[in-house]
C-alpha positions as CSV (number, residue, x, y, z in Angstrom):
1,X,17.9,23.9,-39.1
2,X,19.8,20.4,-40.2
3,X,19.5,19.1,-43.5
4,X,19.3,15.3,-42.3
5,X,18.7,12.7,-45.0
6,X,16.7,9.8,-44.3
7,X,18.7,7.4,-47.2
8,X,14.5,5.2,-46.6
9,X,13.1,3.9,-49.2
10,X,9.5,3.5,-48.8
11,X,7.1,1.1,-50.4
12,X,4.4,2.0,-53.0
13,X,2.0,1.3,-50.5
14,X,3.5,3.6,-47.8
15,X,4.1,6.4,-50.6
16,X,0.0,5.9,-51.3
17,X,-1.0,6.3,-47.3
18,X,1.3,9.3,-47.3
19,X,-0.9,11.3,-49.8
20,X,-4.0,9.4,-48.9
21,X,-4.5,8.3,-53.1
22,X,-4.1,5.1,-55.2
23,X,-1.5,4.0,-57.1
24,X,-2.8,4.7,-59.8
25,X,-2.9,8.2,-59.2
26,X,0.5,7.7,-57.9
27,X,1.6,6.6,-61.8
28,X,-0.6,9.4,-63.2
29,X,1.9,12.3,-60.6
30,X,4.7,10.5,-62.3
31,X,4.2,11.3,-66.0
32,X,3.2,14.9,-65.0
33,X,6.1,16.8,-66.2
34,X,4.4,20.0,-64.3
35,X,4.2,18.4,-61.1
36,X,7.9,17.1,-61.1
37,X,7.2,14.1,-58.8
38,X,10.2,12.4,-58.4
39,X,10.9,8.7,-59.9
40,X,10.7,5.7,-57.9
41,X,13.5,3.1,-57.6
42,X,12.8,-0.1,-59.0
43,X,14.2,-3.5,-57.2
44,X,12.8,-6.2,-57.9
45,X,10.1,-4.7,-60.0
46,X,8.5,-3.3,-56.9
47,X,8.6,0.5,-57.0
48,X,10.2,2.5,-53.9
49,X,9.8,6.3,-53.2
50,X,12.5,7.9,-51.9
51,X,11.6,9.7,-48.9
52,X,14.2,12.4,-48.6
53,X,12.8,12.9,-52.1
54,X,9.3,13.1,-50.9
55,X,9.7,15.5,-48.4
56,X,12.2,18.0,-50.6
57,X,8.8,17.6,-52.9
58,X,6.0,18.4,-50.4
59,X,8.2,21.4,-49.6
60,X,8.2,22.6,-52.9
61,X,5.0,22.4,-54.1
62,X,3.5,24.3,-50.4
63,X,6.1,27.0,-51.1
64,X,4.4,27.1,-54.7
65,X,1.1,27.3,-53.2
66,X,1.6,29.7,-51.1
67,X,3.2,32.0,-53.8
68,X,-0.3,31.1,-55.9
């Protein structure tokens, strides 16, 4: 297995779809020092979610699920 990085940086928007929530509940993930979800870059005031980022967390928290 490769570690490949992406280097995308995906708008709010796309981060939202991806997980199928608001952004709201987006903001709320972020200030949750349990889940750990990572930061978003900020240009331009927009906010943009790493995706390399994203993934390394989806793989953390289903490894933490499945030890649960």
């Amino acid at each position: 297995m490769t570690n490949q990085t992406t280097g995308r940086k995906l708008p709010r928007r796309k981060t939202c779809e991806r997980y199928g929530v608001c952004d709201r509940t987006i903001s709320r993930w972020e200030r949750d020092p349990e889940l750990n979800f990572p930061a978003p870059t900020i240009i331009n005031g927009r906010k943009y979610d790493d995706e390399d980022r994203l993934t390394a967390w989806d793989r953390e928290n289903t490894s933490r699920r499945e030890v649960a």
